[in-house]
C-alpha positions as a Markdown table, in Angstrom:
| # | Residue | x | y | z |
|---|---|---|---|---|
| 1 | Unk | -27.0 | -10.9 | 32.7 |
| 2 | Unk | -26.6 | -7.2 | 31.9 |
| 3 | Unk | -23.3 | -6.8 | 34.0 |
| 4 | Unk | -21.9 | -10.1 | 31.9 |
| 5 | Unk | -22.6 | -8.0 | 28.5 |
| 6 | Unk | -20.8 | -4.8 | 29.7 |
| 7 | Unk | -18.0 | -6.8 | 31.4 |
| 8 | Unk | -17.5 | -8.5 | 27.6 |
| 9 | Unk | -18.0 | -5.0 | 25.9 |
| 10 | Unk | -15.3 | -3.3 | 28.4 |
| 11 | Unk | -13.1 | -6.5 | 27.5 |
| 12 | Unk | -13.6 | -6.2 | 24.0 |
| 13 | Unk | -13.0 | -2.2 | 24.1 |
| 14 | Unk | -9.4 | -2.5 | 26.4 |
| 15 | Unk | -8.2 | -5.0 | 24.2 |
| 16 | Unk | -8.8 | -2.8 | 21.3 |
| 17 | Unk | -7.5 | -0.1 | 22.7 |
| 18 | Unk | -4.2 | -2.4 | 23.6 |
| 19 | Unk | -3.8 | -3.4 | 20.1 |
| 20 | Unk | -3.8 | 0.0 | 18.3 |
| 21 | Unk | -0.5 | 1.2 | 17.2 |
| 22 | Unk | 0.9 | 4.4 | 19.1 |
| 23 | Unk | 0.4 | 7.3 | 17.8 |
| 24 | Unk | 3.2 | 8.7 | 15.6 |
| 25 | Unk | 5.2 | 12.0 | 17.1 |
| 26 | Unk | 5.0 | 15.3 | 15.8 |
| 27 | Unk | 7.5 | 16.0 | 13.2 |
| 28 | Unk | 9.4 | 18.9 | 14.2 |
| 29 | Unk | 13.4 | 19.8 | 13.7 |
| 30 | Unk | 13.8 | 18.0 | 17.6 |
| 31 | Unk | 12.0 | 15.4 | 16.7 |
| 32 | Unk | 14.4 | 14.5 | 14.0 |
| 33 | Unk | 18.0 | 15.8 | 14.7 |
| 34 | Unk | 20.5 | 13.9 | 16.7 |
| 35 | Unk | 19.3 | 10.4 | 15.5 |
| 36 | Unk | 20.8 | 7.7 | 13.2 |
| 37 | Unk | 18.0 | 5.2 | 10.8 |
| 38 | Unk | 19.0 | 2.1 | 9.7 |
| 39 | Unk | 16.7 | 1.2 | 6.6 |
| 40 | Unk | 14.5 | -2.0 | 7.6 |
| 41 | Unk | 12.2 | -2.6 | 4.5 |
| 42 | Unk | 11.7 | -0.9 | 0.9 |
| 43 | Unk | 8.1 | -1.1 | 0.0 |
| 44 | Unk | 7.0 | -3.2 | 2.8 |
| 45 | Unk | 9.8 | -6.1 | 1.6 |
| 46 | Unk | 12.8 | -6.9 | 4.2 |
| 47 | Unk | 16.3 | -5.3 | 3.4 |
| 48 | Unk | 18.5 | -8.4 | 3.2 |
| 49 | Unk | 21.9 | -6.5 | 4.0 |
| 50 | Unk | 25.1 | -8.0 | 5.7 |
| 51 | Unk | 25.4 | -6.8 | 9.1 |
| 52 | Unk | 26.5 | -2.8 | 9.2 |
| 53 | Unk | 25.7 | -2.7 | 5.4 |
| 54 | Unk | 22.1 | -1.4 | 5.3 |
| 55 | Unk | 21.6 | 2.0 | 4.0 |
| 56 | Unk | 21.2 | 4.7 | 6.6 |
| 57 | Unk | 19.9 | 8.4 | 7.6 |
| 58 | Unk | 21.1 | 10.3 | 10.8 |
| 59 | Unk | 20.2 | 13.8 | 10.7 |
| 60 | Unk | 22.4 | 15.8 | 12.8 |
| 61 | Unk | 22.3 | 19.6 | 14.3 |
| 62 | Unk | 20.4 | 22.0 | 11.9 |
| 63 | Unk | 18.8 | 19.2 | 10.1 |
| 64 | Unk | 22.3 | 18.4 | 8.1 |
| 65 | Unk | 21.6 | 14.8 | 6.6 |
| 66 | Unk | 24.1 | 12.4 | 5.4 |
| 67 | Unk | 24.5 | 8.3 | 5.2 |
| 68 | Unk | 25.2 | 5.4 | 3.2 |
| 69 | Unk | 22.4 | 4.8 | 0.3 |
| 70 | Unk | 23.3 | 1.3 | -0.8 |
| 71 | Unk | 26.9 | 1.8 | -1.6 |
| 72 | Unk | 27.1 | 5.2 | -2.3 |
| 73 | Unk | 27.5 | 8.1 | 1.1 |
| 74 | Unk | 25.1 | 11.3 | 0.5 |
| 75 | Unk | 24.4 | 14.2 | 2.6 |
| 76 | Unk | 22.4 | 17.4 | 2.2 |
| 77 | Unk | 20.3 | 19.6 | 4.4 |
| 78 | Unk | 16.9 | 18.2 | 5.3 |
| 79 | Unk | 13.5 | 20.8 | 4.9 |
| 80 | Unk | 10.4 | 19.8 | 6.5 |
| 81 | Unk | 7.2 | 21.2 | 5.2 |
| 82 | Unk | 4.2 | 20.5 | 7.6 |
| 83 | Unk | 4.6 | 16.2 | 7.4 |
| 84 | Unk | 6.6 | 15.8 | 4.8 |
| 85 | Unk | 10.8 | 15.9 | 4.4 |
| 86 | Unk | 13.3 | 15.7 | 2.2 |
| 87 | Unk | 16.6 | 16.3 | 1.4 |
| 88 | Unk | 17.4 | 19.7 | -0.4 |
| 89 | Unk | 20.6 | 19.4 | -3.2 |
| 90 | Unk | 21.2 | 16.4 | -2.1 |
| 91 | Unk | 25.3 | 15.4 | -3.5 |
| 92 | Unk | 26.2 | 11.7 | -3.4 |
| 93 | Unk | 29.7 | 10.3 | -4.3 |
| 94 | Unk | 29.7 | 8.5 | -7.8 |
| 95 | Unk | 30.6 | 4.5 | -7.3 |
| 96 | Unk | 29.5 | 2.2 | -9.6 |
| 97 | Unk | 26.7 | -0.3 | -7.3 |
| 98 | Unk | 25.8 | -3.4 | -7.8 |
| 99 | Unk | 22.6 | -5.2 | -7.4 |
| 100 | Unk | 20.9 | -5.4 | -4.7 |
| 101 | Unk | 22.8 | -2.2 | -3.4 |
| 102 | Unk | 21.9 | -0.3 | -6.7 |
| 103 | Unk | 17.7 | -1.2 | -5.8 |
| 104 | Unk | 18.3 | 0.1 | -2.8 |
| 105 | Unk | 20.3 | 3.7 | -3.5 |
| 106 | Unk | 17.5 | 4.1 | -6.4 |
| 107 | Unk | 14.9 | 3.6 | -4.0 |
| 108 | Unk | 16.8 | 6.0 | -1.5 |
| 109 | Unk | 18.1 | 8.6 | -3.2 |
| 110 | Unk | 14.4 | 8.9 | -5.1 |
| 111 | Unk | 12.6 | 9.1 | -1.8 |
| 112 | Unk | 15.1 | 11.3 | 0.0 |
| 113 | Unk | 15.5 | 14.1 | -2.4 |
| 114 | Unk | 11.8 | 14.6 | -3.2 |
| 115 | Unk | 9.0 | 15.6 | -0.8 |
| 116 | Unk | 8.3 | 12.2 | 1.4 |
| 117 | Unk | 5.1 | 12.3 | 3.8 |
| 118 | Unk | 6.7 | 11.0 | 7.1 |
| 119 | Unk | 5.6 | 8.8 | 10.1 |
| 120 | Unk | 7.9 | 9.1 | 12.8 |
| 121 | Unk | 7.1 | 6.3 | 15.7 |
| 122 | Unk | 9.4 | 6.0 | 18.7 |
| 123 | Unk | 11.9 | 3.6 | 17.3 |
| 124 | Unk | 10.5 | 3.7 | 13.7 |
| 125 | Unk | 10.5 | 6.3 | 10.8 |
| 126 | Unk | 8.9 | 5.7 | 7.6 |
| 127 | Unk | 9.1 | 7.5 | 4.6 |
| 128 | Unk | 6.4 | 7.7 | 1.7 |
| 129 | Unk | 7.2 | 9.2 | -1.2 |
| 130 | Unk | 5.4 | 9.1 | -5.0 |
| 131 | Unk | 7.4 | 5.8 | -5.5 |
| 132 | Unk | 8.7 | 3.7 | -2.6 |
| 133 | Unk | 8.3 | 3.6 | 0.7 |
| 134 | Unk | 11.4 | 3.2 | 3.1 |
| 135 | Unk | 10.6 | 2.1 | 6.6 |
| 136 | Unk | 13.3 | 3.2 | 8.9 |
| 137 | Unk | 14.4 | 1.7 | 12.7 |
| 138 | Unk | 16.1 | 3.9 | 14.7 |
| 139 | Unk | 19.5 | 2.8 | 16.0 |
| 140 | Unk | 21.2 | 5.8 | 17.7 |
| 141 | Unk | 25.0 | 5.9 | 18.2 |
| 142 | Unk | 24.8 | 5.9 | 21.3 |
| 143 | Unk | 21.9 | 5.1 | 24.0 |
């Protein structure tokens, strides 16, 4: 009787353990460089973007940031500060948006050029800032 209760405790514990979420990575410079994010969600709701349209972040050598932020491109130089990010003087280009793609660049350029606590996940990154929250999936240029 005593083996059948540990056998369903060691059950119970494994599957646990299987269904926890992996631990996020260590954000560092490597962590981060090199990569290209496609933005999935905005405050937990699905981006409803044509294929190719979705705004973006790839961070590229020395942290240099640039990408599409609904419909207008930015770029700036990214500084991490223990696990948070953002984008330091942050320049966009000036086209009129609009909606959704004008949610969307609010909700980016907000998040990206102040101080964003970060999760950084194998294939996902997400950004929380004091407003929204952009979840990220990474989709390198090349593999």
């Amino acid at each position: 009787m005593s083996t059948r209760i540990l056998s369903v405790i060691a059950l119970t514990t494994l599957l646990g353990a299987c269904a926890s979420p992996p631990p996020s990575a260590p954000l560092s410079a490597q962590s981060l460089q090199h990569h290209h994010w496609v933005l999935e969600k905005i405050d937990g709701l699905p981006l409803l973007a044509e294929k190719g349209k979705a705004p973006d972040l790839e961070i590229g050598e020395q942290l240099r940031a640039n990408g599409s932020a609904g419909c207008n491109r930015y770029f700036g130089q990214v500084e991490l500060q223990g696990s948070q990010l953002r984008i330091k003087q942050m320049a966009s280009t000036m086209m009129l948006c609009q909606s959704p793609q004008q949610d969307w660049e609010r909700a980016m350029t907000s998040t990206l050029s102040d101080w964003s606590e970060v999760t950084l996940g194998e294939q996902q990154l997400l950004l929380k800032g004091t407003q929204h929250e952009l979840q990220f999936k990474l989709q390198d240029w090349v593999r």
